[in-house]
C-alpha positions as CSV (number, residue, x, y, z in Angstrom):
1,X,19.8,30.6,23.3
2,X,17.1,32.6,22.5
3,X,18.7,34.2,19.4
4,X,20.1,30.7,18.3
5,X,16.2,29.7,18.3
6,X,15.2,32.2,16.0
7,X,17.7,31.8,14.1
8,X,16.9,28.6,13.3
9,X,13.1,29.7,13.2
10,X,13.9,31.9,10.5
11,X,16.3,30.1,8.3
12,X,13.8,26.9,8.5
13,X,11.1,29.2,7.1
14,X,13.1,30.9,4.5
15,X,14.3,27.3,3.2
16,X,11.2,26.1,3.1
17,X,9.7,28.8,1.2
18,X,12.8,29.0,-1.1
19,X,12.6,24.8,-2.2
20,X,8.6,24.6,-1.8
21,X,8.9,27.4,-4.6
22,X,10.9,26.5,-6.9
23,X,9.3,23.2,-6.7
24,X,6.3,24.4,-7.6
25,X,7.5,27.0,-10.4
26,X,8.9,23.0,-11.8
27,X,5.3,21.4,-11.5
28,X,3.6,24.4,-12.9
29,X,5.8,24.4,-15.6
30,X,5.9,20.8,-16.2
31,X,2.4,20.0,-15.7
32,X,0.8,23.5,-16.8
33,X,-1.4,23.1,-13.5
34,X,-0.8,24.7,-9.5
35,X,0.2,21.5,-7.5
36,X,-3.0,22.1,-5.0
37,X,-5.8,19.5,-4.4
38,X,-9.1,20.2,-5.0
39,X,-10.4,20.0,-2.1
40,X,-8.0,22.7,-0.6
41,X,-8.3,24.4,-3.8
42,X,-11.7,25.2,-3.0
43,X,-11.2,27.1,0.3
44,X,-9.9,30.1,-1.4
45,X,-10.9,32.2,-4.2
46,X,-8.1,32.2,-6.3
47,X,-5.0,29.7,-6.9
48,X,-3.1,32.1,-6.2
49,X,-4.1,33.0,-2.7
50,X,-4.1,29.0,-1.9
51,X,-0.9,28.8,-3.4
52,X,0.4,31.7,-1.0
53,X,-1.5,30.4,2.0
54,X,0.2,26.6,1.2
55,X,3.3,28.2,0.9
56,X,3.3,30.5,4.2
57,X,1.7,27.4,6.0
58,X,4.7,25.4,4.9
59,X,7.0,27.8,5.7
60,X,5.6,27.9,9.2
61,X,6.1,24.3,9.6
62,X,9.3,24.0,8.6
63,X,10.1,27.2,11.0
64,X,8.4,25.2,14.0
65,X,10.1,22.0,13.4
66,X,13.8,24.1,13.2
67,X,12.8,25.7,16.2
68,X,12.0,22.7,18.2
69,X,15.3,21.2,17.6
70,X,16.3,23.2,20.4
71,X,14.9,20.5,22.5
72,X,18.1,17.9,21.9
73,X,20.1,20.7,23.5
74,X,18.5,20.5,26.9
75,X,21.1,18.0,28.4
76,X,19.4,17.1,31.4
77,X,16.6,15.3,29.2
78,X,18.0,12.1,28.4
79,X,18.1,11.4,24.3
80,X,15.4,9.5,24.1
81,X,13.2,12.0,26.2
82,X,14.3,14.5,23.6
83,X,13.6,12.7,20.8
84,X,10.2,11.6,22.0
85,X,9.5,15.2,23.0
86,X,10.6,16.2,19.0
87,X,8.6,13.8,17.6
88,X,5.3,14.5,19.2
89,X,6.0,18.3,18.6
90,X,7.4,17.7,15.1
91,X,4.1,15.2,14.6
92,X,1.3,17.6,15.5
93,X,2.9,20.1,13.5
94,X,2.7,17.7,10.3
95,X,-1.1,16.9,11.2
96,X,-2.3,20.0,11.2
97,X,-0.5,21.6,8.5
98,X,-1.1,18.5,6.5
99,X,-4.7,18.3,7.4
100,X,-5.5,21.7,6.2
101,X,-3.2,21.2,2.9
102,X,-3.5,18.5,2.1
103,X,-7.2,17.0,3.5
104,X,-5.5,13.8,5.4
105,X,-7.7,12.9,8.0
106,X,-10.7,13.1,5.0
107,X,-9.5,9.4,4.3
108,X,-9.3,7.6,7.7
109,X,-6.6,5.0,5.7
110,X,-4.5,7.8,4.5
111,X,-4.2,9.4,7.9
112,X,-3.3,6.1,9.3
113,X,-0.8,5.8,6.4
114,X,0.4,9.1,7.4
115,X,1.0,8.5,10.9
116,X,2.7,5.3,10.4
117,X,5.1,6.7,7.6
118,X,6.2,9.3,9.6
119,X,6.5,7.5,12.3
120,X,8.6,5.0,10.4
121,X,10.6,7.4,9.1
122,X,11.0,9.6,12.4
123,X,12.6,6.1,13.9
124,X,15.2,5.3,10.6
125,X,16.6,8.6,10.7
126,X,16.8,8.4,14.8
127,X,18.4,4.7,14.6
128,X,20.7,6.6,11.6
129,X,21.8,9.4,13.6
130,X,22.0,7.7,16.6
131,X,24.6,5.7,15.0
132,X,26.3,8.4,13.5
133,X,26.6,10.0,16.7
134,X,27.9,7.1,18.6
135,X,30.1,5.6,15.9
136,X,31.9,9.8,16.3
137,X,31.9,9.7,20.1
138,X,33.8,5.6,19.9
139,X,36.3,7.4,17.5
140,X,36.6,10.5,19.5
141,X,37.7,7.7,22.5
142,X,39.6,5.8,20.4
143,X,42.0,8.9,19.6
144,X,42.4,10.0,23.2
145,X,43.2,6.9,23.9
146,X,45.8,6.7,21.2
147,X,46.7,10.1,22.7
148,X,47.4,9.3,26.2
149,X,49.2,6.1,24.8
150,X,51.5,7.7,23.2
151,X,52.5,10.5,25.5
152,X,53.0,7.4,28.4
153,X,55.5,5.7,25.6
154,X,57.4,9.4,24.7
155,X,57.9,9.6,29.1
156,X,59.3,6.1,29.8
C-alpha cells in the first residue's frame, strides 16, 4: 500500500508540473506576460523564482490530493465517510495553496466563491461517479445473472 501511495504521490506531482508548464509556456507566449498576480508577484524577487515556487506549490498539491485518494480504498469506511474525509483533505489543500497563489481569502466574496465552487463541483463529480460506479456494479449483476441463467437452462 505504501508503494501504491507514493506512486501516486509522485505521478500527481510530475503531472501537475508537466500541464501547469506547458500552460504557462502558452500564456507567456500568447500574452507576452508570466501568468502570476501581483500581489503574489511581489513576494519574491524575481518572476522567475515565483514562477518556480507556483509551480512546485502546485505540484505539491496535486501530489497531496493523488495521495489522499488512498482513502476510498479503506473499505471499512463507508463511501460517503470516504468521500467526506477526501473532500475536507482535498479542500484544505486548495485553501492554502490557493491562498498563498493566488491571494483568496484577501476578498472575503472570492473566498466564499471559492469554497462554494468547489464545493459544488466536489458534489457533481461525486453524484457522477457515484453513478458511474453503480450503473457498472447493476451491469456486473445483471451478467451473472444472465450467467447462472443460462448454465440452469444448459443442465435441465
Amino acid at each position: 500500500m505504501v508503494k501504491n501511495v507514493l506512486l501516486r504521490i509522485i505521478n500527481s506531482f510530475m503531472y501537475a508540473i508537466g500541464i501547469t508548464t506547458v500552460v504557462y509556456i502558452i500564456v507567456i507566449m500568447i500574452s507576452g506576460q508570466t501568468p502570476l498576480l501581483p500581489d503574489y508577484a511581489r513576494k519574491f524577487d524575481s518572476d522567475v523564482k515565483a514562477m518556480l515556487v507556483q509551480l512546485i506549490l502546485i505540484g505539491a498539491m496535486s501530489a497531496a490530493l493523488g495521495g489522499g485518494t488512498i482513502i476510498m480504498e479503506f473499505e471499512r469506511l463507508g463511501l460517503l465517510a470516504q468521500s467526506a474525509v477526501y473532500f475536507v483533505i482535498s479542500l484544505c489543500v486548495w485553501l492554502l495553496v490557493g491562498n498563498f497563489c493566488w491571494c483568496i481569502t484577501k476578498y472575503p466574496q472570492a473566498f466564499v466563491s471559492v469554497i462554494v465552487s468547489y464545493t459544488a463541483s466536489y458534489i457533481v463529480c461525486w453524484v457522477i461517479q457515484y453513478r458511474i460506479c453503480k450503473k457498472a456494479d447493476i451491469n456486473k449483476k445483471i451478467m451473472e445473472l444472465e450467467a447462472d441463467n443460462h448454465g440452469e437452462r444448459d443442465s435441465n
